[in-house]
N, C-alpha and C positions, 0 to 999 in steps of 0.2 A: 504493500500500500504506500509506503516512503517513496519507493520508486516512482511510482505515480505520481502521487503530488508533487517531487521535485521537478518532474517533465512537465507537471499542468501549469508551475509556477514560473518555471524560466519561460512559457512558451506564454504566459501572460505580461512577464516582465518585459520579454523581447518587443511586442504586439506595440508596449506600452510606450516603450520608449522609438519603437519605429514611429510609431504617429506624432510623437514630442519633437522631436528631430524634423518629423516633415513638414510641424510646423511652424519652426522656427527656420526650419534653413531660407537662406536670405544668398541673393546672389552680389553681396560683398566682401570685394577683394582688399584685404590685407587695410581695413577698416575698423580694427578694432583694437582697443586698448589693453592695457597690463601683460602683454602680451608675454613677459616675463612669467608668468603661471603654467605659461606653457611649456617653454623652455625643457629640451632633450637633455635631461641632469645627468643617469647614472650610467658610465662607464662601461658594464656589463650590456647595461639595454641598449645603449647606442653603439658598440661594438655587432649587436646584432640587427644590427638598422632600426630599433626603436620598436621590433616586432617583437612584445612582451606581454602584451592581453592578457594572455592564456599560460605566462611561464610563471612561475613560484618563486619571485624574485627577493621574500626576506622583507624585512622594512624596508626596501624600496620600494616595495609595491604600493606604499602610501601616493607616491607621485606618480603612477602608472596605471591600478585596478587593486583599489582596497581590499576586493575580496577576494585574493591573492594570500591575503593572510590570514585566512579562515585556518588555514593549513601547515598554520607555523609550529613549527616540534618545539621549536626550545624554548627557554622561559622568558629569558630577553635576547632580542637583536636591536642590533645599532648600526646606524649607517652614516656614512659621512663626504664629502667630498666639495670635490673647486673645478667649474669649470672655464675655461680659458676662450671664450665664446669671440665670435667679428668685431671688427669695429672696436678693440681695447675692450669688452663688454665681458666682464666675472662675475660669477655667482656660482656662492658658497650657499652648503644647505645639508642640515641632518635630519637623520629620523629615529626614532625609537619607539619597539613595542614590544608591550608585555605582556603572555599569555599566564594569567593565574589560575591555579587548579587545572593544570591539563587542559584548559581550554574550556572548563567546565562553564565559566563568565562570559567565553571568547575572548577576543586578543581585543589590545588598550594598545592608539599610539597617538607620538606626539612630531611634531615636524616644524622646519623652518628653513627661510630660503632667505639669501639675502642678495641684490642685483646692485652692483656699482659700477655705474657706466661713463666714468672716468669724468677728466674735465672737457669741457667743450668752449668754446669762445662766444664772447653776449658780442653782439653787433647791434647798432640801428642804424637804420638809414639815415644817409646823409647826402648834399647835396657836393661830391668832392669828385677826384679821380676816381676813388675808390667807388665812389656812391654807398659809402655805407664807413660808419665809425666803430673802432673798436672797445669796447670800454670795460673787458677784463676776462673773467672764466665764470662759469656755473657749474655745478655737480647734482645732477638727477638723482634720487637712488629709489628704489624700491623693496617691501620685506613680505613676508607672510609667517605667518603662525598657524597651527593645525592643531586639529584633535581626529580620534580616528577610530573608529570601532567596528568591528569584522568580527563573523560569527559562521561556524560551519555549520549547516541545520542537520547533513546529513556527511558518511563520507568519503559523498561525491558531489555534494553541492554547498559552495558557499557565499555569503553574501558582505558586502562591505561600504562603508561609507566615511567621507572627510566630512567636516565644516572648518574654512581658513578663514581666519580674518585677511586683506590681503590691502595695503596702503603704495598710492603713488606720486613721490614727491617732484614736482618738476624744478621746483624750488623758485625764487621769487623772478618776474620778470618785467620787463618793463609796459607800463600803460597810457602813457601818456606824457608827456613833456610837464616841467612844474617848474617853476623859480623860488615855488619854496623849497625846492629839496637839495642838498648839498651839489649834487649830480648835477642838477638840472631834467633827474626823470621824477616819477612815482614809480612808481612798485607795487605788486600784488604777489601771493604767494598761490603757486596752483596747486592744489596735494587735493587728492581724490581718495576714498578707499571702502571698503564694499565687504561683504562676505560671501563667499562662495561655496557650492557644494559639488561634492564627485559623490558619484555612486556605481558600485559595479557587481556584476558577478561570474561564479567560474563553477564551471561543471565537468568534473573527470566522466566522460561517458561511459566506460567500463570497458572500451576498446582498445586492449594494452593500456598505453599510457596517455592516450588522445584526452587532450585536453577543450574545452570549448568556453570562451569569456567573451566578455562584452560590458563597455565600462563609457561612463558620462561624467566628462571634466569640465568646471568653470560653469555649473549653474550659477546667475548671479542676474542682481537688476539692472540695469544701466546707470550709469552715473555720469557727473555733468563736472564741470569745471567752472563754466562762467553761466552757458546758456544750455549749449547743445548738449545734447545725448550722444555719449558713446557705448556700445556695445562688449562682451570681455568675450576672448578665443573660446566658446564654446565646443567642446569637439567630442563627439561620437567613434568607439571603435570596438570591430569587433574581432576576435583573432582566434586562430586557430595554434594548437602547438603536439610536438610527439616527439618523442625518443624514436626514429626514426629503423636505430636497431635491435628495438623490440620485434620485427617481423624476420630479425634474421637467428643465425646461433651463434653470434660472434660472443666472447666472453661480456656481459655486462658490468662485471665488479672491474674492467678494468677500461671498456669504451662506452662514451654513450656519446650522443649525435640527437642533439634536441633541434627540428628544425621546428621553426614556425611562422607564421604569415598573420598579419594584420589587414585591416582594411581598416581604412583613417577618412572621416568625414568633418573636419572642420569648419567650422563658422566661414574664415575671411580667406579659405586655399581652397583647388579644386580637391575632390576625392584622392586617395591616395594609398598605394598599393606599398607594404610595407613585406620584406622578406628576411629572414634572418637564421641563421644558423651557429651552432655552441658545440665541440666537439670537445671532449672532456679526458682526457686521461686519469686513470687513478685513485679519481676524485683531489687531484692534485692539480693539473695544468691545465687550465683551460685554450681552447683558440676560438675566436667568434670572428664571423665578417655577416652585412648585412648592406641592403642597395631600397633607396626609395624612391620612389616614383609615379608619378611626375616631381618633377622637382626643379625650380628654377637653376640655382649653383649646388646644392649638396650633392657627391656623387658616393664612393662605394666608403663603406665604414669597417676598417677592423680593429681588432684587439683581443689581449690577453689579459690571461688572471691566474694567478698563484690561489690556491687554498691549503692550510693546515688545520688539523683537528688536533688538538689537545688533551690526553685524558681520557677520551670519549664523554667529554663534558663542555669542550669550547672548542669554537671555531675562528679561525682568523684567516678573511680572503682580501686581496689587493688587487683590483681592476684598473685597468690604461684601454682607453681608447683614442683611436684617429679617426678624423672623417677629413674628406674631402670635403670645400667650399669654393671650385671654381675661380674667380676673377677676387675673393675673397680669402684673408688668412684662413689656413687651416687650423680647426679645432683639436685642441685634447683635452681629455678629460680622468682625470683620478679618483678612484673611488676606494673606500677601506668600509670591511663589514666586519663584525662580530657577533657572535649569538654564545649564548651560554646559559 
C-alpha cells in the first residue's frame, strides 16, 4: 500500500508543479534579479555539468534538491567552499545538516552564501571628452541565510524543502545633482531582499539504483527598488540518475559510474539539457566531466575529488572543479565535505 501512495503522491506532486511552472513561465530573457541564488556552487555538481536532481549529494543538496537529504546516513554533514566565478565575481557559502535519531525527526539544515562582486567604478555623465566623470568605486554585495528540512516518508521516497532569507545591496548611488551635498550629488541607497522557497523531491524507483527527482528553486514575490518590479531566477528541474554499472558484473566495491541527466527550465534562459557523469574508484578517487546545453559561453566541465573514511565513523572529501566560459575567464571551484 506505501508503494502506492508514494506513486499516487509524486504523480500529484509532478501534475502540480507542471501546471505552476506553466504558469509562470514568462518569455524573459536574463530579466531577473539576485541572480546570485542561483549560482552553480559545489565542485562535485559542476564537475558533473550541474546534472545533480537525482544524485545524493550530502548537505549540498540544500542548494540543488533538498530532498536529497531525506537519505543522509550520518549524523552531521558539513559542507563548504569558494567559488572563483566571471567578471572578479566570488562567493563563499556553507551548509550543515543534522539527522537526529536515525532520521526518526528527519534531517535539520542550515546554509549561507555570501557574493562579492568586487569594486567597480561610479561614473556620471558629463558634458567632456570623456562624456562622462569619474568620481571613485562602489562594492555591491549580496548574502542569504537558510533553514532546511527533509524527510524520507518511505525508502524510496523523499521529500525536502529550504526557506532563505536572501538581501541585495547595490549600495548607494547617485540621484540627482545637489549643492547641498559635499559632492555636489544626493544619494540613495538601493538594497532589496525577499525570502524565498525550494522544494523538491527524489524517488529510488527500485530499478537497480535509478534514481528519479525533481526540485523548484527561488519561489519568491517580486520586489522593487524605486518603482518597478523585478522578478528572482525561478527554475524548474527535473533529473534523472544510475550507477550505470549496476547492469553489468564489473566488481562494485571497487567501480561505480553514476551517470545522470537533468532537464533545466528557468525563469530568464531557454530550457536546458544538462548531462553528467562520476566514475569513482575505491570509494576513494573520484573523476567527473559534464556538458550543458544550450548555453551561451559555458562549454565542457571537469573534475576531481579525493574521499577518506575515518574509523568507519567520519568522512572527509575534497572536490576541484573546471568549467569552460568561452570569451570569459574560466571558473574553478573548491569544495570540502565532512559527515560524521
Amino acid at each position: 500500500m506505501n508503494k502506492h501512495l508514494s506513486k499516487l503522491l509524486i504523480a500529484t506532486l509532478l501534475l502540480s508543479v507542471f501546471t505552476f511552472v506553466d504558469s509562470y513561465a514568462q518569455e524573459k530573457r536574463a530579466q531577473t534579479t539576485m541572480k546570485f541564488l542561483s549560482a552553480p556552487l559545489s565542485a562535485r555538481a559542476t564537475g558533473m555539468g550541474d546534472a545533480v536532481t537525482a544524485v545524493e549529494t550530502g548537505s549540498m543538496g540544500i542548494f540543488y534538491n533538498p530532498a536529497a537529504l531525506g537519505f543522509q546516513e550520518s549524523l552531521f554533514d558539513v559542507s563548504m567552499g569558494n567559488v572563483s566565478w566571471i567578471a572578479d565575481i566570488d562567493y563563499q557559502y556553507a551548509a550543515l545538516t543534522f539527522r537526529p535519531r536515525n532520521g526518526l525527526y528527519g534531517v535539520f539544515g542550515l546554509s549561507m552564501m555570501s557574493t562579492n562582486y568586487g569594486e567597480m567604478t561610479e561614473t556620471v555623465r558629463q558634458d567632456s571628452e570623456l562624456g562622462y566623470q569619474i568620481l571613485g568605486t562602489f562594492s555591491p554585495s549580496a548574502f542569504a541565510f537558510g533553514v532546511t528540512y527533509a524527510k524520507a516518508i518511505s525508502n524510496q521516497f523523499s521529500v525536502g524543502g529550504n526557506v532563505r532569507y536572501a538581501e541585495l545591496d547595490l549600495a548607494n548611488a547617485i540621484t540627482a545633482r545637489s549643492t547641498s551635498e559635499p559632492d555636489g550629488f544626493s544619494r540613495e541607497r538601493f538594497k532589496a531582499d525577499t525570502f524565498t522557497i525550494d522544494f523538491g523531491v527524489l524517488f529510488k524507483t527500485g530499478f537497480e539504483s535509478l534514481n528519479f527527482a525533481m526540485s523548484l528553486r527561488n519561489y519568491s514575490r517580486e520586489i522593487s527598488y524605486i518603482r518597478d518590479t523585478q522578478e528572482l531566477p525561478l527554475t524548474f528541474r527535473i533529473g534523472l540518475a544510475m550507477d550505470i554499472l549496476d547492469l553489468t558484473s564489473v566488481n562494485q566495491d571497487l567501480h561505480r559510474l553514476i551517470v545522470s541527466v537533468d532537464a533545466n527550465r528557468p525563469r530568464d534562459y531557454y530550457e536546458q539539457l544538462m548531462i553528467g557523469a562520476e566514475y569513482t574508484f575505491a570509494n576513494r578517487i573520484h573523476l567527473r566531466s559534464g556538458y550543458v546545453f544550450p548555453s551561451d559561453e559555458q562549454d565542457f566541465s571537469f573534475g576531481v575529488g579525493v574521499s577518506q573514511g575515518i574509523a568507519d565513523r567520519y568522512g572527509i572529501k575534497a572536490d576541484f572543479s573546471h568549467s569552460a566560459f568561452g570569451n570569459f575567464s574560466n571558473v574553478n571551484r573548491l569544495s570540502i565535505q565532512l559527515s560524521f
